[in-house]
DOVOMAR-786954 format. One line per 5 residues: their letters; for each residue y, z, x of N, C-alpha, C, O. Coordinates in steps of 0.001 Angstrom, whole numbers, plus 524288, in hexadecimal, padded with zeros to 5 digits. Layout:
// residues N
a) Y,Z,X,Y,Z,X,Y,Z,X,Y,Z,X ~ ...
// end
This chain:
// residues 173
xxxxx) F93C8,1C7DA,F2DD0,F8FC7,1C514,F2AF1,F8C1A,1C904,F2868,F896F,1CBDE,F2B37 ~ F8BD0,1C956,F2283,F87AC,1CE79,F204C,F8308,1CA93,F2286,F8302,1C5C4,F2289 ~ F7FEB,1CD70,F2405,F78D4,1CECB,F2461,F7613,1CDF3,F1EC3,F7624,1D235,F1C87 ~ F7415,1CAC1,F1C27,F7067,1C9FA,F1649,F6DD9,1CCC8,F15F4,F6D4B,1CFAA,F1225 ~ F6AC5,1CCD1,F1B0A,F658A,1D0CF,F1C22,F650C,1D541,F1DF9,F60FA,1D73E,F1F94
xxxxx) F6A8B,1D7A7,F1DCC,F6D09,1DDBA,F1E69,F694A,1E134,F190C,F69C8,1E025,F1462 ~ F65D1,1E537,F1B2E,F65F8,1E95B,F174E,F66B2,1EE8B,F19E1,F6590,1F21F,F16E0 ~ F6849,1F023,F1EAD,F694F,1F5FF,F2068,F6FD8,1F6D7,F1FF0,F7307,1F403,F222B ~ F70E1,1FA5D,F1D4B,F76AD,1FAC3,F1BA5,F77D3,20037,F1EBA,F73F3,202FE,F1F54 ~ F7B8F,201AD,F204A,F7C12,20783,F2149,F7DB8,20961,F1AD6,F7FD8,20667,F17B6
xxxxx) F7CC7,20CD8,F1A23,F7E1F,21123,F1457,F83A0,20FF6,F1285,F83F8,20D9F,F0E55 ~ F8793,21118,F14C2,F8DE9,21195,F1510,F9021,20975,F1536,F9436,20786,F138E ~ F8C85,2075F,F173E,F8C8A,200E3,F13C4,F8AD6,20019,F0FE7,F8BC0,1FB96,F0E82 ~ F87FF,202F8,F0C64,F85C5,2033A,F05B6,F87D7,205D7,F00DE,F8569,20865,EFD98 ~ F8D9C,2047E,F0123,F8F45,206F0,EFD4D,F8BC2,20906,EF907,F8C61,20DA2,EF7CE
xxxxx) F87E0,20605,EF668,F8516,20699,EF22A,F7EC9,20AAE,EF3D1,F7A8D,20AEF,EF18D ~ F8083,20CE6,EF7E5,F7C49,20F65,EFC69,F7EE3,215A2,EFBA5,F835C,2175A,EFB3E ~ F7957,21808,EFBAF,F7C24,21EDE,EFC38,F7467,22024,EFCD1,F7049,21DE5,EFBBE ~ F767A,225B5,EFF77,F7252,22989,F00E2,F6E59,22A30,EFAD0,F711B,22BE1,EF741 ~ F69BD,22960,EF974,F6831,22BD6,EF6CF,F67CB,230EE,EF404,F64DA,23408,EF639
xxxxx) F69BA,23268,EF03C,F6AB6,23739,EEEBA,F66A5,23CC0,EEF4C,F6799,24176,EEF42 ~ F60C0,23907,EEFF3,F5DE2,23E0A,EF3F3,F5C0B,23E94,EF92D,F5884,24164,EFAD7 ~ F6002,23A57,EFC5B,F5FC0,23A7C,F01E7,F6459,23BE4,F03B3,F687F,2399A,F02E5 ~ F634F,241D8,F0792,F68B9,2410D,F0A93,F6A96,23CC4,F0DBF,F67DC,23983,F1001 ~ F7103,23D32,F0DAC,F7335,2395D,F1180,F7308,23B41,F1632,F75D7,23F04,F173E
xxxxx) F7018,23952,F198F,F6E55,23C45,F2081,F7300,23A8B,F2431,F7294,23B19,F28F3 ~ F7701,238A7,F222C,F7B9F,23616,F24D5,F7D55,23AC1,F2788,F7D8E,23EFA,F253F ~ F7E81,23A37,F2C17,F80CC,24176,F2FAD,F7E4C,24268,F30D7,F7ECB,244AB,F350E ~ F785D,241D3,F2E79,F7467,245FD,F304B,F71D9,24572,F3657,F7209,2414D,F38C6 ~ F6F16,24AF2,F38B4,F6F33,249CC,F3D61,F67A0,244C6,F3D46,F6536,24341,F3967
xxxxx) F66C8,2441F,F4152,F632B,240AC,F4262,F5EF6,242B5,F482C,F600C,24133,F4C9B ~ F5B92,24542,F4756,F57F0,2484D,F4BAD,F5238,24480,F4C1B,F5065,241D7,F488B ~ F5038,24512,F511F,F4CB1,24164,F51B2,F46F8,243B2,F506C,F47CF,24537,F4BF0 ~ F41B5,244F4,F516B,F3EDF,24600,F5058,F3E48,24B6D,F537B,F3B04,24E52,F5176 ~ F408A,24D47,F57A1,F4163,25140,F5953,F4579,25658,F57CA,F4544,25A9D,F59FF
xxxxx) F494F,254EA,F536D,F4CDA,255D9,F53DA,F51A1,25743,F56C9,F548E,25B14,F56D6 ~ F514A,250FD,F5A39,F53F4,24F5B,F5D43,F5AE7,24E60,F5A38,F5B45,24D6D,F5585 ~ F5E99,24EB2,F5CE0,F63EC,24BD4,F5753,F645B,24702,F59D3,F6504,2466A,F5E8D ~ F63F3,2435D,F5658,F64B3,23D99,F575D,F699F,23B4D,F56AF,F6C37,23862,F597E ~ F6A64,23D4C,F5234,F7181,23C55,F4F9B,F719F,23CA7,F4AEB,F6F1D,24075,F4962
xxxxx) F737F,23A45,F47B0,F74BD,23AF8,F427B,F74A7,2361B,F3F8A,F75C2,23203,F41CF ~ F733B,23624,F39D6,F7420,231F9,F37C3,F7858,23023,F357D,F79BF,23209,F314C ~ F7B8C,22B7B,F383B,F8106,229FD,F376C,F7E00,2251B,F30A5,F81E4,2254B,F2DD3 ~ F7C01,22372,F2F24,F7C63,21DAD,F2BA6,F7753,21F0B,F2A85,F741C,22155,F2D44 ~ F76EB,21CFA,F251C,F71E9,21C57,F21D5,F715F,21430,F219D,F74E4,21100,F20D9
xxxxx) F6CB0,21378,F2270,F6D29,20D73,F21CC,F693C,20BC3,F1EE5,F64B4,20C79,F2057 ~ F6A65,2094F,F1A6D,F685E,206D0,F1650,F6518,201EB,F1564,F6755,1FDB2,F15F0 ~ F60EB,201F7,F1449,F605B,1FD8F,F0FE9,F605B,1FA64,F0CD8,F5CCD,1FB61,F09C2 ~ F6321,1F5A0,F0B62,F6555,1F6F4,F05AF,F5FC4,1F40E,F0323,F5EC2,1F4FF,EFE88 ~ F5C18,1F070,F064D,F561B,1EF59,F0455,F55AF,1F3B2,F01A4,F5656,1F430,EFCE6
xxxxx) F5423,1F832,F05EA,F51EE,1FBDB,F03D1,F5350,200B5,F00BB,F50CD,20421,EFE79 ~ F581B,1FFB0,F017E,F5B83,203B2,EFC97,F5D07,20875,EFE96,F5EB9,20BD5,EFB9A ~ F5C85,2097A,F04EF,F5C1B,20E42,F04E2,F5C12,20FFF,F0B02,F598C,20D41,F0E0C ~ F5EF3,214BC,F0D0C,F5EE0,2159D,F11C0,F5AAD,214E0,F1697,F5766,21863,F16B5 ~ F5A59,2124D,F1938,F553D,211A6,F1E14,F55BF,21271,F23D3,F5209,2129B,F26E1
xxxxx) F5AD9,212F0,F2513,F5A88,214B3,F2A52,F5EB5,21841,F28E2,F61EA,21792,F255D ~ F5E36,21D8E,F2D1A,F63C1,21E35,F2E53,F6694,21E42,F350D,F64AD,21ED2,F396F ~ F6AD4,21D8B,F3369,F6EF4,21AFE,F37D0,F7096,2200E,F3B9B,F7447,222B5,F3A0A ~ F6E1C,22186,F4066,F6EA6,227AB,F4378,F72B7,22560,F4902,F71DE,22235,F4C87 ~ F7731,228A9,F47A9,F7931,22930,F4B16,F7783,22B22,F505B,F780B,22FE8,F508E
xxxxx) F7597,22906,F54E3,F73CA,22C5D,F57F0,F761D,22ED8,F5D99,F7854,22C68,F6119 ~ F7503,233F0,F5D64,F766D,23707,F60B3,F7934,23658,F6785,F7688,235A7,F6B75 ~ F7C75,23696,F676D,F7DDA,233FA,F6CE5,F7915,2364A,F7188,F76D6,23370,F74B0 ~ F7850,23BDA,F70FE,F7325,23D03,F750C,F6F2F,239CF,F7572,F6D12,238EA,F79AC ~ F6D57,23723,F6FD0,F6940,234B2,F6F1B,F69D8,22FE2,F71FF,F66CF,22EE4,F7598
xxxxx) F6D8F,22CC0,F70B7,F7041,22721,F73CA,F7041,227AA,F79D5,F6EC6,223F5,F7C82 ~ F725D,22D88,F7CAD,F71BE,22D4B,F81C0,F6B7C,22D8B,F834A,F6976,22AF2,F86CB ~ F6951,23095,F8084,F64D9,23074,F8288,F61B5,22B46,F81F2,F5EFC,22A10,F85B9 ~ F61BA,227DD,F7D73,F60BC,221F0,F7E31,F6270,21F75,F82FE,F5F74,21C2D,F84D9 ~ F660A,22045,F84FB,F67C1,21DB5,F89EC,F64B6,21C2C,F8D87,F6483,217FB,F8FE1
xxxxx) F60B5,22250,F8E0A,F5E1B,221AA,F90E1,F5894,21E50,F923D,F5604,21EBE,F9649 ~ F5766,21ABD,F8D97,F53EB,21495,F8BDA,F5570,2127F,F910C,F529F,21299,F94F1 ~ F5B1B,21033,F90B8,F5E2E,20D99,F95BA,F5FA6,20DA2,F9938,F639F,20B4E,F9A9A ~ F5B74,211B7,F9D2F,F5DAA,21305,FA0DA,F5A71,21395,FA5AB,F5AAC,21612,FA9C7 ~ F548E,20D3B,FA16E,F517C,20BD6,FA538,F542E,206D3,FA7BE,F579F,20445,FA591
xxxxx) F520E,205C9,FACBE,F556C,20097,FAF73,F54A5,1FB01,FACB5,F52FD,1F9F9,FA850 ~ F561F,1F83D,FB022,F5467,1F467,FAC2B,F4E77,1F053,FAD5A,F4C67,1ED24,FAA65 ~ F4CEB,1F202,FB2E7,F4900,1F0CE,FB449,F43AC,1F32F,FAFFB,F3F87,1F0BF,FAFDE ~ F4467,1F7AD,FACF1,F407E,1F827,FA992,F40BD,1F60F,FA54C,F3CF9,1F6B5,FA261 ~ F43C5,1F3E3,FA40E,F42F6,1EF2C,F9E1C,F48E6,1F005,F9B42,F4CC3,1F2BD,F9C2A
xxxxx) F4779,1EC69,F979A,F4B77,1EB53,F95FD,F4C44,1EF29,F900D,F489D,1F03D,F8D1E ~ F51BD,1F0C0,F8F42,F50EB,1F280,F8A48,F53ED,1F06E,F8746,F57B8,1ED87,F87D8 ~ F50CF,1F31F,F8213,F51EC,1EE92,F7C7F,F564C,1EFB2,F7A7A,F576A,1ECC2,F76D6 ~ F5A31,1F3C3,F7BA5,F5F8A,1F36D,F7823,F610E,1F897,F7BDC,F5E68,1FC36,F7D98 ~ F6651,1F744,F7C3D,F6872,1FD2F,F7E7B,F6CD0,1FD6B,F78EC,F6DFD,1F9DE,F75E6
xxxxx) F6EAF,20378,F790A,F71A4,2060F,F7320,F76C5,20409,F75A5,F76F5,205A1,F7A2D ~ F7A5D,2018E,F7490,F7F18,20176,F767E,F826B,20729,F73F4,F80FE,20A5A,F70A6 ~ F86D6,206CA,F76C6,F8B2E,20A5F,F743A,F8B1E,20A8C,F6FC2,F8B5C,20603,F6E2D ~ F8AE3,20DAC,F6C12,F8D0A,2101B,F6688,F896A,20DEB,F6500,F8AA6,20AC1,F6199 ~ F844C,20E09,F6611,F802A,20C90,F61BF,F7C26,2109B,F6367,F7909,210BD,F6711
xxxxx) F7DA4,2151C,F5E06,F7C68,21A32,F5EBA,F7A54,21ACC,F5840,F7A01,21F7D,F5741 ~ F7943,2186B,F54ED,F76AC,21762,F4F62,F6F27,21570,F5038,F6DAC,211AD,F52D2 ~ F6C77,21848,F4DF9,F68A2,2154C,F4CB3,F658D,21628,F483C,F66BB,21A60,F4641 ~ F6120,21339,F4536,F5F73,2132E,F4060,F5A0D,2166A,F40EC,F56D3,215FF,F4476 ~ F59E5,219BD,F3C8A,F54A5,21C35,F3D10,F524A,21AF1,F35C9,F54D6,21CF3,F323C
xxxxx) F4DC0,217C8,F3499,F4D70,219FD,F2F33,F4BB9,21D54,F2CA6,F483A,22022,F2E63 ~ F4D36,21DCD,F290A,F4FBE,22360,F2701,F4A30,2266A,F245B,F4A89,22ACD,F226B ~ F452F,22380,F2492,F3FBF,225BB,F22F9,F3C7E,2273F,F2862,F37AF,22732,F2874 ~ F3FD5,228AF,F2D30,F3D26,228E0,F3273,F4059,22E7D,F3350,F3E68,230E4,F36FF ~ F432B,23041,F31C4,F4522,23400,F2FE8,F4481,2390D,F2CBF,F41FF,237F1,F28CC
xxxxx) F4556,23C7C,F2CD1,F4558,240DD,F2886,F4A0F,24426,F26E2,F4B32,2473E,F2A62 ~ F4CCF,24473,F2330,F515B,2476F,F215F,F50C7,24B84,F1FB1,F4E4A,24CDC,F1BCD ~ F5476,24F4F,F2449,F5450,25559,F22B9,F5889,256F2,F213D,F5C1E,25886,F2408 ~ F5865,2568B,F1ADF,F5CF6,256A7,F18CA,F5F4F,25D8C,F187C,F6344,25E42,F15D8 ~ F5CCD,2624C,F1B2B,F5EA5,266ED,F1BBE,F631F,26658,F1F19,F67AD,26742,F1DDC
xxxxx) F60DA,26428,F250F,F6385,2636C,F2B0F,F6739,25F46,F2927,F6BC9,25FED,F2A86 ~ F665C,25BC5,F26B8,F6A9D,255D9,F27FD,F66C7,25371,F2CFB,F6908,25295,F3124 ~ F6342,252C6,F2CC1,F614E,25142,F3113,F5E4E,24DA1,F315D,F5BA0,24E54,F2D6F ~ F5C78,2495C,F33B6,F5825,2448B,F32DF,F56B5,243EF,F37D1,F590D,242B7,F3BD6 ~ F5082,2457E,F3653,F4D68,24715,F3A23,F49CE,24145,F3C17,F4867,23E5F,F3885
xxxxx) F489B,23FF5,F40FF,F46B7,23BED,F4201,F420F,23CEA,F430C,F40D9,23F63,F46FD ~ F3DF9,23AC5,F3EFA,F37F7,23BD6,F3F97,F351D,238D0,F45A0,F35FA,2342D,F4690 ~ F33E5,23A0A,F46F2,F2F21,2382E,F4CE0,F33F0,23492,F4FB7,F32CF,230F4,F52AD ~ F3A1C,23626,F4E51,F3C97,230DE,F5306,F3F87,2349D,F56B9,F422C,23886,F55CD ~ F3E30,2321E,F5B50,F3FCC,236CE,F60B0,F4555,23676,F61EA,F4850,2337A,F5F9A
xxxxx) F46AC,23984,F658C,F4D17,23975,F660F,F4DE2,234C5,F6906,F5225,2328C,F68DE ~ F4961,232B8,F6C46,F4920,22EB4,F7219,F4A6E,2290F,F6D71,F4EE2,2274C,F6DE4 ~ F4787,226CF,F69FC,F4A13,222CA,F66EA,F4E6F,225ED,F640B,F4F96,22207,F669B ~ F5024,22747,F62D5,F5681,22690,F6124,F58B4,22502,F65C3,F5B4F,220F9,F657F ~ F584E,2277D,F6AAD,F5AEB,225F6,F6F04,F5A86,221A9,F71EB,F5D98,2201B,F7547
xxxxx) F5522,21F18,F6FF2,F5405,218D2,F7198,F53C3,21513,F6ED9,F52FE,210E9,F711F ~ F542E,21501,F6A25,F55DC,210E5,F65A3,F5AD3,20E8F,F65CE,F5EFF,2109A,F670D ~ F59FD,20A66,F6484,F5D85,205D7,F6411,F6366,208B1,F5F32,F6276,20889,F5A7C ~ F6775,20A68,F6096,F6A3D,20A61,F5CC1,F6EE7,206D8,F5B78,F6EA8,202C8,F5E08 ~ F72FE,20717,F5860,F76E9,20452,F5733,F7B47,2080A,F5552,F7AB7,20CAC,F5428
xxxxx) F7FE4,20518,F5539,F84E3,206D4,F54A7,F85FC,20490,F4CEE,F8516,20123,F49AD ~ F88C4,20A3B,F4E08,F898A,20DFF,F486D,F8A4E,208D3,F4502,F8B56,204DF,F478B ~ F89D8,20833,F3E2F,F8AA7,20547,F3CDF,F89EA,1FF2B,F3D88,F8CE7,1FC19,F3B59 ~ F8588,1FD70,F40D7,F820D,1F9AC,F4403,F7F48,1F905,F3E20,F7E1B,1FC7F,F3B05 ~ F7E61,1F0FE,F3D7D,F79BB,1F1E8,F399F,F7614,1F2A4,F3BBF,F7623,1F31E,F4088
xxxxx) F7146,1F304,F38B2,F6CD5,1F431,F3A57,F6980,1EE64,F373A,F692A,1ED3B,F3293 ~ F67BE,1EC19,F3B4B,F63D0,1E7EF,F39C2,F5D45,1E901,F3AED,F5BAD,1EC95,F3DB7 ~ F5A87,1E5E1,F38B6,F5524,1E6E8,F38E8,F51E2,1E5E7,F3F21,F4D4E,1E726,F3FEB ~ F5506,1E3B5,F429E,F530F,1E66B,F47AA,F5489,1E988,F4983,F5161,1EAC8,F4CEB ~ F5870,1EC84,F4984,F58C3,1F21E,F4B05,F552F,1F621,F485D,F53C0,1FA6E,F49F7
xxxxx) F5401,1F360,F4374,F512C,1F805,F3F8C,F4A6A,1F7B8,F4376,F485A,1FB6C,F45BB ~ F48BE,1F320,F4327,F4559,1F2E2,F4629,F45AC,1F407,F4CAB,F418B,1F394,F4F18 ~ F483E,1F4D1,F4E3A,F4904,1F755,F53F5,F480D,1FCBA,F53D7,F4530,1FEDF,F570E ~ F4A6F,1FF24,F5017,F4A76,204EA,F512E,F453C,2072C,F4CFF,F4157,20912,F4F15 ~ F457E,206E1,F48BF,F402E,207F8,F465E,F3B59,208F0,F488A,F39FB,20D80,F47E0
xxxxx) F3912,206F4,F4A4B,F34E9,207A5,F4E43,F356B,20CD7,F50F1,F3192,20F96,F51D2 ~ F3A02,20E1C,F522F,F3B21,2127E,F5530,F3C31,218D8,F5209,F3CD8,21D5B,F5392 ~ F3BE9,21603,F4CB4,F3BFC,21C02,F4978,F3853,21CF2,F4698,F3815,220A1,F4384 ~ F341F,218AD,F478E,F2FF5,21A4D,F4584,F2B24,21DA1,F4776,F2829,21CFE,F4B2F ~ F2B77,221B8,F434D,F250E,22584,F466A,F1FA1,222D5,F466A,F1C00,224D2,F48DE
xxxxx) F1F19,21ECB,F43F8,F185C,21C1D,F43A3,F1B35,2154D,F456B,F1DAB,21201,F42ED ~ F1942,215AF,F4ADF,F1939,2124E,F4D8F,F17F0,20DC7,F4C17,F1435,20E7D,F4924 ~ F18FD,20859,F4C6E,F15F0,2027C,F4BB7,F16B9,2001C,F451C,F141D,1FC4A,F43CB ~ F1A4E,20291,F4161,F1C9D,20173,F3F15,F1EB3,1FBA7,F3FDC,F20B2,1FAA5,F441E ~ F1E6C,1F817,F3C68,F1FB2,1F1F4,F3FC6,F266E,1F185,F3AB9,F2624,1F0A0,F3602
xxxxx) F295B,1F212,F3C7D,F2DC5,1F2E3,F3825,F2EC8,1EC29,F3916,F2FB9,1E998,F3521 ~ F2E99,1E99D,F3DDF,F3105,1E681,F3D62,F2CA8,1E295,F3AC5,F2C1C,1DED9,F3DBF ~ F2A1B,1E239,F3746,F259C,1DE70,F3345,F275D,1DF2C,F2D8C,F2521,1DCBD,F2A0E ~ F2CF9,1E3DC,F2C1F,F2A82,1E556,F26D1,F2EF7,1E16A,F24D3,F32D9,1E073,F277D ~ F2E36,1DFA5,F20CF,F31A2,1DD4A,F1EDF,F3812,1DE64,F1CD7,F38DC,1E2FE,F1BB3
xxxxx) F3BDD,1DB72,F1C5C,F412A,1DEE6,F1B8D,F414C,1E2EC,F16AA,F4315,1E75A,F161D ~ F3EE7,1DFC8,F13BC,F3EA9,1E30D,F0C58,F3B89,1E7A1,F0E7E,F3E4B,1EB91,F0E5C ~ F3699,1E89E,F1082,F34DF,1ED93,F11A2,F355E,1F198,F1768,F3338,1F56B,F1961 ~ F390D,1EE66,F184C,F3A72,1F168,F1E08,F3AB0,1F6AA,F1CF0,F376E,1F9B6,F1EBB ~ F3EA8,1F831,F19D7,F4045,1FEEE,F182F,F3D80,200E4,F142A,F3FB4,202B3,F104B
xxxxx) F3833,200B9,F14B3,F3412,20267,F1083,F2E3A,20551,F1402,F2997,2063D,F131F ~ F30F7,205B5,F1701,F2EE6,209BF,F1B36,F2F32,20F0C,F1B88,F33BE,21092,F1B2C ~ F2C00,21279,F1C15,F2D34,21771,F1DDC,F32BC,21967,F1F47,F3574,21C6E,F1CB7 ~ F340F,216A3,F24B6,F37A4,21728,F254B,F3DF1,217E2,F2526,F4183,2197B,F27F3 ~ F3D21,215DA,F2077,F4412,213D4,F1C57,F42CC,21701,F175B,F44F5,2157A,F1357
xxxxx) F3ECA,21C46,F16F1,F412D,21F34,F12A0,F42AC,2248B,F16B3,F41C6,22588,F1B51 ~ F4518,226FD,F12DD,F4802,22C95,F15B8,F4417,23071,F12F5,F42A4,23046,F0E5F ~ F42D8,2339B,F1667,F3F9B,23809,F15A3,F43D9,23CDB,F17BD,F4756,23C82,F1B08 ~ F4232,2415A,F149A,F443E,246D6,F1499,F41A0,24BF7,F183F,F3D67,24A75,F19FB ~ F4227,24E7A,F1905,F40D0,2529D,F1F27,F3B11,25350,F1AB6,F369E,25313,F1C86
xxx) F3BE7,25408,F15DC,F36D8,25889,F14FB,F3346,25294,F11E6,F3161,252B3,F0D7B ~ F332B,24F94,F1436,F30F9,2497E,F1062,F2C91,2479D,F1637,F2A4A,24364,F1690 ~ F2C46,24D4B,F1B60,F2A60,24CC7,F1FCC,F2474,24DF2,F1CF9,F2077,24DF7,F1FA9
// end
């Protein structure tokens, strides 16, 4: 059944979709956290088509990183309940792509103020998973450096008209 109200595409579903000719394609590239921690790499660019234009990208993440998430779950269950455990092979998650900085010398995309401990405790999904607007709102919150941001009030037309959904460059710091 298509979705009407589908607008996040991965890149490689947009035929009529390509890298901007003055943005590199960060596809391969590695993915480090605010420490220069390695997180993983970016497997998928995911699109817009509202907005015309790349807003998250899709990071493969690091199997170290995933074990060390483990460790969220490995309070009993007498201390509460938790809100999602990662099943098997859901080792993908979304970062957008203006929370970010591209160092196009290294190949590298550097994660401004986000720690290695959320990559390893965020909610992820398996490769090629759509991405709907509560997952977007689940994890957001969590890559943002200025706290209390209310994402979930803004409307759909200006959702990606945020800070967050443009791509900035290492020396644009």
């Amino acid at each position: 059944m298509k979705n009407e109200n589908k607008d996040l595409y991965y890149l490689h579903e947009l035929s009529d979709y390509k890298v901007a000719d003055n943005y590199a394609d960060v596809r391969d590239w590695q993915v480090v956290d605010s420490d220069g921690r390695f997180i993983g790499k970016v497997d998928s660019l995911l699109v817009s088509k509202q907005a015309e234009r790349v807003v998250y990208l899709d990071v493969e993440v690091d199997s170290a990183v995933i074990e060390e998430g483990h460790e969220t779950y490995s309070k009993p269950t007498s201390e509460g309940i938790h809100e999602f455990l990662n099943a098997d092979g859901e080792n993908h998650l979304i970062i957008p792509i203006g929370v970010v900085t591209l160092d196009e010398s290294l190949s590298k995309v550097h994660c401004n103020g986000i720690s290695y401990s959320m990559f390893a405790k965020t909610k992820r999904f398996k490769k090629g998973t759509e991405i709907n607007r509560s997952y977007e709102l689940m994890v957001l919150p969590n890559t943002q450096n200025e706290k209390g941001n209310d994402v979930a009030n803004q409307t759909d037309s200006s959702f990606y008209n945020r800070q967050e959904f443009f791509p900035r460059k290492i020396n644009e710091e």
